[in-house]
Kinemage of the C-alpha trace (Angstrom):
@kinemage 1
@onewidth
@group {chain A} dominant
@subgroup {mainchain}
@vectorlist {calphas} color= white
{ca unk a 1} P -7.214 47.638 -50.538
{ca unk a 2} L -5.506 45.972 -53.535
{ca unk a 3} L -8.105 44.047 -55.935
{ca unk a 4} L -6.627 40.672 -54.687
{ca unk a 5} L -7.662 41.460 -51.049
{ca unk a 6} L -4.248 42.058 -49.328
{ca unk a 7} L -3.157 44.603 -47.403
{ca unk a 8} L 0.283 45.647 -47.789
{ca unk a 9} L 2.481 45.233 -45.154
{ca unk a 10} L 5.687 47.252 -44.542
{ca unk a 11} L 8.493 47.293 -42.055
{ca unk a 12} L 9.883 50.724 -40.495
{ca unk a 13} L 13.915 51.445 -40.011
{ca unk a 14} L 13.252 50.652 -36.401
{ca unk a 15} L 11.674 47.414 -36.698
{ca unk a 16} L 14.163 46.106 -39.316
{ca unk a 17} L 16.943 46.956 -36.549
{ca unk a 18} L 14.840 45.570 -33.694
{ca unk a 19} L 14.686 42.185 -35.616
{ca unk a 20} L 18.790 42.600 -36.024
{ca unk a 21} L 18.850 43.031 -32.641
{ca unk a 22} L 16.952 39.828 -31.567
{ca unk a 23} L 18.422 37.474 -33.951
{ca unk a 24} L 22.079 39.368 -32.989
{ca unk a 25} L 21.247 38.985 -29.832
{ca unk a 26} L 19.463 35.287 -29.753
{ca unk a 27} L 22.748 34.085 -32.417
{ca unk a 28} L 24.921 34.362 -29.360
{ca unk a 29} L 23.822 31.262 -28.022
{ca unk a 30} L 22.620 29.382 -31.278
{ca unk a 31} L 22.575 30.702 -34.903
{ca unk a 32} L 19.476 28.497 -35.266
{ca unk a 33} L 17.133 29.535 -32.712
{ca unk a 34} L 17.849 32.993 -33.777
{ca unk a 35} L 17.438 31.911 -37.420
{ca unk a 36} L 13.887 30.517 -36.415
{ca unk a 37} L 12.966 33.320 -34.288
{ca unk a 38} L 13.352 35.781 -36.970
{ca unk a 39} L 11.726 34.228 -39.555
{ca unk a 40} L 9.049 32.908 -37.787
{ca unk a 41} L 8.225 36.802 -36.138
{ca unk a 42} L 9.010 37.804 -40.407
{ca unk a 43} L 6.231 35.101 -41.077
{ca unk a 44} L 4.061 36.733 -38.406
{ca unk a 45} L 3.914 39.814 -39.271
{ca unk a 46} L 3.543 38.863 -43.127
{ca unk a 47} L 0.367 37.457 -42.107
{ca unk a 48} L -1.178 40.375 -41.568
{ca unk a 49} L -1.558 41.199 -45.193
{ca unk a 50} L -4.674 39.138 -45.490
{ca unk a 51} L -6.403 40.465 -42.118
{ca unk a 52} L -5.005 43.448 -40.269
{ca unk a 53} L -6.649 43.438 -37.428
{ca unk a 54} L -5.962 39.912 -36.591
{ca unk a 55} L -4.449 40.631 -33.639
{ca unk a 56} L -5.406 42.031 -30.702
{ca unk a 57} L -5.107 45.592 -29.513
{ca unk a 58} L -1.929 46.162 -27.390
{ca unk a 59} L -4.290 47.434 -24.142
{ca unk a 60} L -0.814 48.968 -22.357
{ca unk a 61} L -0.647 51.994 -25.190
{ca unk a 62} L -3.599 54.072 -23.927
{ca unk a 63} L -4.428 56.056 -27.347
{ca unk a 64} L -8.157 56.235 -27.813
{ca unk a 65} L -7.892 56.469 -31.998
{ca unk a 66} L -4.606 53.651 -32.022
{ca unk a 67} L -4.246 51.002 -34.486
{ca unk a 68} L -1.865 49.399 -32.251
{ca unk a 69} L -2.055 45.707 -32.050
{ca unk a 70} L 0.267 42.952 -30.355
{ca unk a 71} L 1.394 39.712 -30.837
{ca unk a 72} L 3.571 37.336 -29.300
{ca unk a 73} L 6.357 35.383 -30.766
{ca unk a 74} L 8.245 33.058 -28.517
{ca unk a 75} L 9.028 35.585 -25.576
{ca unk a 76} L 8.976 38.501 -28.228
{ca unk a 77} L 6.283 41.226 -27.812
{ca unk a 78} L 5.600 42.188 -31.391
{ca unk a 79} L 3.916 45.638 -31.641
{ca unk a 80} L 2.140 46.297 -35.203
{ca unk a 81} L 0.342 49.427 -36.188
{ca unk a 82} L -2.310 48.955 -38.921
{ca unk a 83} L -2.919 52.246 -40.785
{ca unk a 84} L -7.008 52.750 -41.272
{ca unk a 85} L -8.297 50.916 -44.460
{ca unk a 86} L -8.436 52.859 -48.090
{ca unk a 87} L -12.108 52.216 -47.894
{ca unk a 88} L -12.741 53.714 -44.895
């Protein structure tokens, strides 16, 4: 952990192209909605650099060591992995 207390939070390849996808996807009907969508799963997941674990675990992924945890944001399911903590 940093000395300010944050976590640092990253985006994969995959989840950069899933957001594409959604606001793509969500733009067809209005660029605002997907505008808002995006940025408010972006401010989501940002989030999670002050408490990683601030989400529940995602209890459909059956993996007895996972960091897996889910969120919802409007009718998105949002799956985050949190890596173990430095101090741990």
């Amino acid at each position: 952990m940093k000395k300010s207390g944050r976590y640092k939070v990253t985006w994969d390849i995959k989840a950069r192209f899933s957001l594409l996808e959604i606001c793509d996807y969500i733009s067809k009907e209005s660029l605002q909605a997907a505008k808002r969508v995006g940025l408010k799963i972006v401010k989501t997941t940002k989030s999670l650099h002050k408490n990683p674990e601030r989400f529940a675990k995602e209890h459909y992924i059956e993996i007895e060591t996972s960091n897996i945890r889910s969120v919802v944001v409007w009718s998105y399911n949002c799956l985050l992995y949190t890596s173990p903590s430095p101090r741990d």
